[in-house]
C-alpha positions in Angstrom: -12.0 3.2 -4.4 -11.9 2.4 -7.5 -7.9 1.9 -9.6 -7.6 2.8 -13.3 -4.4 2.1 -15.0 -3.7 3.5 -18.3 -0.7 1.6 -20.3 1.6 2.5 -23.8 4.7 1.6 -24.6 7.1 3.6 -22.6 4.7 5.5 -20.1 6.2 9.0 -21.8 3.5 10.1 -24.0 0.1 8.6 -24.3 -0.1 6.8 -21.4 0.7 9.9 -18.8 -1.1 12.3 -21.1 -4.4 9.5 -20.6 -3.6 9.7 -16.9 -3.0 13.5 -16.9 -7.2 14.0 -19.0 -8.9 11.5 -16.8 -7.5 13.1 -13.5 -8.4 16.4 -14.5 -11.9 15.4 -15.8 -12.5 13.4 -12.2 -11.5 16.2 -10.2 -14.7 18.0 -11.9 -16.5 15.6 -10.7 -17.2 15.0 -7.4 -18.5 11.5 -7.6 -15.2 10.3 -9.0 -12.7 12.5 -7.6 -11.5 9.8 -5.3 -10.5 7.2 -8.0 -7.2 6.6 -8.3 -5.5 6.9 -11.6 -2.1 6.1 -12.6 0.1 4.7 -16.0 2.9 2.4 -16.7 4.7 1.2 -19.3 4.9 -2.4 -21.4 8.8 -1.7 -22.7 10.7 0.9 -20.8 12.5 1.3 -17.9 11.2 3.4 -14.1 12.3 7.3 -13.9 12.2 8.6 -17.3 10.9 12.1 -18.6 7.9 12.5 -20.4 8.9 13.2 -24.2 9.0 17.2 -25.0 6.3 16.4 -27.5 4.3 15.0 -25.1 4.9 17.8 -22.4 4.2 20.0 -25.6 1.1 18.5 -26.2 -0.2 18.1 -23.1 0.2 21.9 -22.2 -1.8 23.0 -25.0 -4.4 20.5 -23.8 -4.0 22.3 -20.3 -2.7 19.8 -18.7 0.7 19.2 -17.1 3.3 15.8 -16.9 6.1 18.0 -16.4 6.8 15.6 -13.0 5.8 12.3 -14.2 8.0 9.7 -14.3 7.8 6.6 -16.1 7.1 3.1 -14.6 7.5 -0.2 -16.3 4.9 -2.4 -15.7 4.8 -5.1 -13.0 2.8 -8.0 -11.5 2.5 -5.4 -8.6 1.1 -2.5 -10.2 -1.4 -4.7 -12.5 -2.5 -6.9 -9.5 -3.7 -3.3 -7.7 -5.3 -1.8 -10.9 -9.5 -2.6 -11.0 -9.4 -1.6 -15.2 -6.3 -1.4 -17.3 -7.0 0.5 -19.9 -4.0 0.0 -23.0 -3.6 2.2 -26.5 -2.2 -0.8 -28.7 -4.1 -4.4 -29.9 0.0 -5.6 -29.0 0.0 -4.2 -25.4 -3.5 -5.8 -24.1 -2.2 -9.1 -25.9 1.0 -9.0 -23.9 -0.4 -8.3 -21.1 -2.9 -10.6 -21.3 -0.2 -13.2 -21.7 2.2 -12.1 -19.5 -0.6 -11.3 -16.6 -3.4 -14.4 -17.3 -5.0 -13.6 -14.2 -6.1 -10.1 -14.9 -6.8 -11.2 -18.8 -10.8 -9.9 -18.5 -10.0 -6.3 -16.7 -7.5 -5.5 -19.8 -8.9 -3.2 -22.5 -8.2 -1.1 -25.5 -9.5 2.4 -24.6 -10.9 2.8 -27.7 -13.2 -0.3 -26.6 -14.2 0.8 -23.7 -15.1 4.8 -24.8 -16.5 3.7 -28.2 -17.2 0.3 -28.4 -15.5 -0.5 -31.4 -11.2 -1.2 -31.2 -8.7 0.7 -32.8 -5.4 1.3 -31.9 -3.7 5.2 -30.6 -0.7 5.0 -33.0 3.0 5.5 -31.4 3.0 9.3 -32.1 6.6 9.2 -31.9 6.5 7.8 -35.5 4.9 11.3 -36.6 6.6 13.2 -33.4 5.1 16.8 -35.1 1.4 15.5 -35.0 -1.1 16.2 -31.4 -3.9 14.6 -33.4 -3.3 11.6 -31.2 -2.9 13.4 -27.7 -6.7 15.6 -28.6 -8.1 12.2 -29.1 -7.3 10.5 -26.5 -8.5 13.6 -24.3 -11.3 14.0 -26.1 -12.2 10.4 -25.7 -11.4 10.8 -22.1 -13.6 13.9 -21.5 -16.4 12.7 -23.5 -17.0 9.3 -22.5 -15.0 9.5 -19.0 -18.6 8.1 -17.3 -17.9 4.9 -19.4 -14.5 3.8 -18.1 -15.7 5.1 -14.4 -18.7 2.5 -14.9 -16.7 -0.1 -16.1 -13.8 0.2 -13.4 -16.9 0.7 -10.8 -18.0 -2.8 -11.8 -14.6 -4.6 -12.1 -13.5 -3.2 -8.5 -16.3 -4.9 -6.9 -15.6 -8.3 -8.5 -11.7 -8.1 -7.5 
């Protein structure tokens, strides 16, 4: 089965809200709904809450990180993951540095959903602004059969 890993800088917004969309949209989808999806983080440290902005956010996008927990990123938890899929042009270069051997399964998710890359700002910059969560999820929901065909395809070259 198939491992998607989504990554942001401290696994308490983006990331687990990413996580939290593409869960939801698989388990409509029978086909999927045994993929295994999870998030970590580039710079932060295991156990922390998700921000109340994110929780905030994701609520009104009906979902709920009320029990995740923040993971910082290892060689463990990249080596298991078939796509990693990152919000930031600086997290897929460091982790294409720090992690050379899993350089080609290390995207933007704005690559993968839309074909062209863009970053999914920090939104702790603008803390009062869910543009960034409803894009993400609507990326997720919209193009979800992209990222599914892309980790489909990486999971039997692994």
């Amino acid at each position: 089965m198939p491992k998607i890993l989504f990554v942001c800088t401290a696994n308490r917004y983006r990331s687990p809200i990413a996580e939290a969309c593409l869960r939801d949209t698989a388990d409509h989808d029978r086909r999927v709904s045994q993929w295994e999806v999870s998030s970590a983080g580039t710079w932060t440290k295991d156990g922390l809450s998700p921000t109340p902005e994110a929780i905030r956010e994701a609520d009104r996008l009906g979902l709920d990180i009320r029990s995740h927990r923040s993971r910082v990123m290892t060689r463990q938890i990249i080596e298991e993951a078939d796509l990693v899929l990152v919000m930031e042009q600086g997290h897929k270069e460091a982790l294409q540095n720090e992690f050379p051997q899993k350089k080609e399964f290390v995207y933007l998710l704005s690559e993968v959903t839309v074909g062209i890359p863009f970053d999914f700002p920090d939104p702790m910059a603008s803390p009062g602004d869910g543009r960034i969560a409803t894009e993400i999820c609507s990326l997720i929901k919209t193009k979800y059969g992209k990222i599914f065909d892309l980790a489909g395809k990486f999971q039997h070259s692994n």
